[in-house]
N, C-alpha and C positions, 0 to 999 in steps of 0.2 A: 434735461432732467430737473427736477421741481429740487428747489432748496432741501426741504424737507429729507430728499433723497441725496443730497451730497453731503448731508451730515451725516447719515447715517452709513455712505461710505467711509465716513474716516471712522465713525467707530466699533463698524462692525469687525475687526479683525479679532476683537478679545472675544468673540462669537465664537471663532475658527477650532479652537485649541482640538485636538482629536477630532476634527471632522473628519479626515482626508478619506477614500478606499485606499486600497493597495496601488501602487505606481502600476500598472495595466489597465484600470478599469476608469472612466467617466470621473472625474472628482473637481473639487473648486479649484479656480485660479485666480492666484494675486499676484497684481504687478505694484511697486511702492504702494505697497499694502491695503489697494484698492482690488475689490470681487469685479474679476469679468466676466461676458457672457463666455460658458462654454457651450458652444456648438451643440455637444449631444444633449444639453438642457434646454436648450431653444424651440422645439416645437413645442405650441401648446395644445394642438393635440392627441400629443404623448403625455402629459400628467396626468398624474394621477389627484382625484379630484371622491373629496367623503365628507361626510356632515355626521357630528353625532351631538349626543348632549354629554354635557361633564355637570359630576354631582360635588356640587360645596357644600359645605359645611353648617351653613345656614338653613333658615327658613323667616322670608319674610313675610311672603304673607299667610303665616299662622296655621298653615290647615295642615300641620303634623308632620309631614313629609319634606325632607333637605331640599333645596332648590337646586333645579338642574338647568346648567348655563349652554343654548344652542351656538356650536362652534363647527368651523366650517373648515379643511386642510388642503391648500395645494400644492403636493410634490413632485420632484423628478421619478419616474419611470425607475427608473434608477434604482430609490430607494426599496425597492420590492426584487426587481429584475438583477442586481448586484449585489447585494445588501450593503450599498451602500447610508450611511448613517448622513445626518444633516439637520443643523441648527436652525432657529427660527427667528425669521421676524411675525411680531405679532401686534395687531392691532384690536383692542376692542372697543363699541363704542353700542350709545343709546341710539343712535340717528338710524339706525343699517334697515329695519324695516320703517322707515317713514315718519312723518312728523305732524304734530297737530296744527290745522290752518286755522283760519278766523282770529278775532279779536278775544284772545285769549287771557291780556293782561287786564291789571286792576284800574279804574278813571283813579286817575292822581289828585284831582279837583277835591280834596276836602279840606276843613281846620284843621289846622293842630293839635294832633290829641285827642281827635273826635275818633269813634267810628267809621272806618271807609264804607260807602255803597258796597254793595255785595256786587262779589264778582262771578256771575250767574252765566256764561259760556263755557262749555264743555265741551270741548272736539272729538269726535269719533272716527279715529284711526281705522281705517282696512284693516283685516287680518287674514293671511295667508297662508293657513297649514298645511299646504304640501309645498312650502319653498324647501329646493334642495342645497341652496348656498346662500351665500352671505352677502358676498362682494366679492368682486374681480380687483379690489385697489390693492398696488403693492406686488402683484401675480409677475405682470411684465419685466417688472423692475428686477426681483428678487429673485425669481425661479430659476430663470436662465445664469441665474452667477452661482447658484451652487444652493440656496436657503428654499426652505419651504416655507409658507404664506400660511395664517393661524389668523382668523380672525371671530369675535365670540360677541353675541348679543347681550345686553348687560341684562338686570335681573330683570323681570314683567317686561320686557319686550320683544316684541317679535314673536320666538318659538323659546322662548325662554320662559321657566318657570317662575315662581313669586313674583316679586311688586317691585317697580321703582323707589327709592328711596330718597335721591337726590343728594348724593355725599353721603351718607349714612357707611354705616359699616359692612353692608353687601358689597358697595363701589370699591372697597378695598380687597374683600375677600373672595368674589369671583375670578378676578381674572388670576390671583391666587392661585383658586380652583385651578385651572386651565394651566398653567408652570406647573403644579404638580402635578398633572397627567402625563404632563410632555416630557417629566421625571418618573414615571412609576407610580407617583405617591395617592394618586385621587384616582375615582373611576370614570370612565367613558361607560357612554351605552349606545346604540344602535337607534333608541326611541325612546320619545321623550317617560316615559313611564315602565321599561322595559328593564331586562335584565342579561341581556345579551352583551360581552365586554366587547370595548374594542382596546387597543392599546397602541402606545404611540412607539413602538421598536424601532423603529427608520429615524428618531429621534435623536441628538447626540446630548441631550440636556440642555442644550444653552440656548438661553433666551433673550430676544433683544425685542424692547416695545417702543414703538412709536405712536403719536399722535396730534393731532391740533385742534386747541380750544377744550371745550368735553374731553374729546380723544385723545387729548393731552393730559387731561387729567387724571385720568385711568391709569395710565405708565407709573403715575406720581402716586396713587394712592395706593398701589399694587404694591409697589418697593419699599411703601413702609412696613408692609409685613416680614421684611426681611427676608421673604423665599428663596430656597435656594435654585439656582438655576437662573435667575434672571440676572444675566449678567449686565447688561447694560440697557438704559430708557434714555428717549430723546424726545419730552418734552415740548411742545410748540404752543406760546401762550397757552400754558394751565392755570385754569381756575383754582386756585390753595385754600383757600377760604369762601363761604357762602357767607358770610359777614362783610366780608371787606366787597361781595361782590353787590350784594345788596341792602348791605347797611354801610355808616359812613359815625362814630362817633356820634352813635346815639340816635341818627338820623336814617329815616326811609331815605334811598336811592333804588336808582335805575342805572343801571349799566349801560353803557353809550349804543344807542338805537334800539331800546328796546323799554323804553315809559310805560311803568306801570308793570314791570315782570314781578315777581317774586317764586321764592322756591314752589308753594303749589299751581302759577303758571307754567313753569316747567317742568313737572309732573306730567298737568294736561299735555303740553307738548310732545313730551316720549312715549304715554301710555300706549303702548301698541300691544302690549300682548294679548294673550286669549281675551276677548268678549266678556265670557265665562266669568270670569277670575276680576274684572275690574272694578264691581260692586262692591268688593268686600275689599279687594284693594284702595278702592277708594275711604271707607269707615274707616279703612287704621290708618289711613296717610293723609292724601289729602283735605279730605275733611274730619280729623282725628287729630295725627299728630302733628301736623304742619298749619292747620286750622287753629290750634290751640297755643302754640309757643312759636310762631315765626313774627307775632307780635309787628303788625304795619304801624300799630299806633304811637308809640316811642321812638322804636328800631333799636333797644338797649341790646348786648350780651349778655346770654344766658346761655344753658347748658346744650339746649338745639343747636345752638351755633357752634360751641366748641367742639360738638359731636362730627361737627361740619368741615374743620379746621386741620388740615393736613401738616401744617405749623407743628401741631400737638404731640405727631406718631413720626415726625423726620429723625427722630433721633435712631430707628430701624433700619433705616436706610442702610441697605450694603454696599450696590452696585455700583456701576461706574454713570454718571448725570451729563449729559450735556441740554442745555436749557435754552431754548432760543426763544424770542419775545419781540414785540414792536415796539420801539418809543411812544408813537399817538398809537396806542391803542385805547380807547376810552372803551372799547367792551369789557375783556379781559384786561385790567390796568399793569402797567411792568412793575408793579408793589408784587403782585403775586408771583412773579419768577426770582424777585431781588430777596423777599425772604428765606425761602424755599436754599437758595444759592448761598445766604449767608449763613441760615443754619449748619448748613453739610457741608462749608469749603473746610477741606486738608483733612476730611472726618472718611470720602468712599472713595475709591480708586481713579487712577485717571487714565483718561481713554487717551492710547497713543497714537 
């Protein structure tokens, strides 16, 4: 079992609270308060397996209509066939339909102060609108102990609506989205533009997110909104800041193995959603507002960056944190799990 998965053993129990069915029927088990597999959750050609879109709140790229986040569900049989109820692990991230290849970053090679050469590659993502899932990660792990598997494309990727933002305030209000479905509170649909509900009843409310790197930061930028239902996130090197990750005290940086990124290289990298939609995605973002104030020339703080800055919105935090990091990590630096950890110590509950 991957690290990742024996932390979230220990602290999926504050997950549990009302899950149970009735003592006859299929339900979780915990032994010194670790989920095993039950038996009658074990095949996985008995889940149950749906895709729909969930509408937030937003709208990023502009064209009038709230953005709708493509999310993916797998449950026990169970939840339909018993009614039995059951809590979630969930993961979201940008990577899930694919990533931009090529030399996408900026030549590093200029003065001080000057002008960078322009950074003139543009990678052109696959897109594939009849995928019916997301990801299988988490499924093996999770189903058979009793949880169902949630995992949700972030905004302009994949079969997701609007734009990537890159840390902006969709990255926090999406997966948002997505806890309040699994609560009642936001709506599901069938298709991406459709009006058909679905709803998450097999649900018991409580939410627990995981991730690493990106997908770690998702967890983090989610619980600043305080939602309820998210009971506990588990972190694994989260990027907290796009300043600290590529800027340095005034200074252009690069994040260890990657010379020459900045936020609109990783734009290019995630851009996968519609075709359609990435011209105009690209005017407001890319070459708009990240073109305009991500500033390679100085690398000062200014207001894109604090926008950027999960530091800013931790004081929301409700849930219960466990935070795990590398010492050498020169991509994601252990600065960004240490503040994160020193803002919130003795402030959100603690996972037992």
């Amino acid at each position: 079992m991957s690290l990742r998965s024996r932390f979230l053993l220990i602290a999926i129990p504050i997950l549990t609270l009302n899950a149970f069915a009735s003592q006859d029927k299929a339900k979780p088990v915990f032994t010194d308060g670790q989920a095993q597999v039950v038996p009658a959750f074990n095949n996985p050609d008995e889940w149950i397996r749906e895709h729909l879109w969930v509408e937030t709140e937003f709208d990023s790229d502009h064209d009038g209509k709230k953005d709708r986040v493509f999310v993916d569900v797998t449950r026990q049989k169970q939840t339909d066939s018993e009614g039995l109820k059951v809590s979630v692990v969930y993961e979201s991230s940008p990577y899930f339909s694919g990533t931009g290849a090529g030399d996408i970053n900026w030549d590093v090679h200029q003065e001080l102060g000057a002008n960078p050469p322009p950074r003139t590659f543009h990678p052109d993502i696959g897109f594939n609108p009849d995928k019916k899932m997301i990801s299988g990660s988490l499924t093996r792990t999770w189903v058979p102990r009793g949880f169902a598997v949630v995992h949700s494309e972030a905004p302009g990727t994949g079969l997701s609506t609007g734009s990537p933002t890159v840390g902006g305030a969709p990255e926090r209000l999406a997966p948002k989205a997505v806890v309040d479905w699994l609560n009642g509170r936001a709506k599901g649909f069938t298709t991406v533009d459709g009006t058909v509900e679905v709803k998450a009843s097999w649900c018991t409310g409580k939410v627990g997110m995981i991730g690493t790197s990106y997908n770690g930061t998702i967890p983090l930028a989610c619980a600043t909104t305080g939602v309820k239902g998210l009971e506990c996130i588990i972190p694994v090197s989260p990027n907290t800041s796009y300043y600290h990750y590529y800027r340095s005290n005034g200074l252009v940086r690069s994040p260890g193995g990657y010379l020459g990124e900045d936020v609109d290289a990783l734009y290019d990298f995630i851009n996968s959603g519609n075709p359609a939609n990435r011209d105009n995605n690209n005017k407001l973002y890319r070459d708009g507002e990240f073109a305009k104030y991500q500033d390679r020339q100085n690398g000062d703080y200014n207001q894109f960056w604090a926008d950027r800055d999960l530091l800013k919105f931790a004081g929301g935090i409700k849930c219960a944190v466990m935070i795990a990091h590398g010492f050498n990590d020169w991509n994601v630096v252990p600065e960004h799990s240490v503040r994160i950890s020193m803002a919130i110590k003795g402030k959100v509950p603690l996972i037992q």
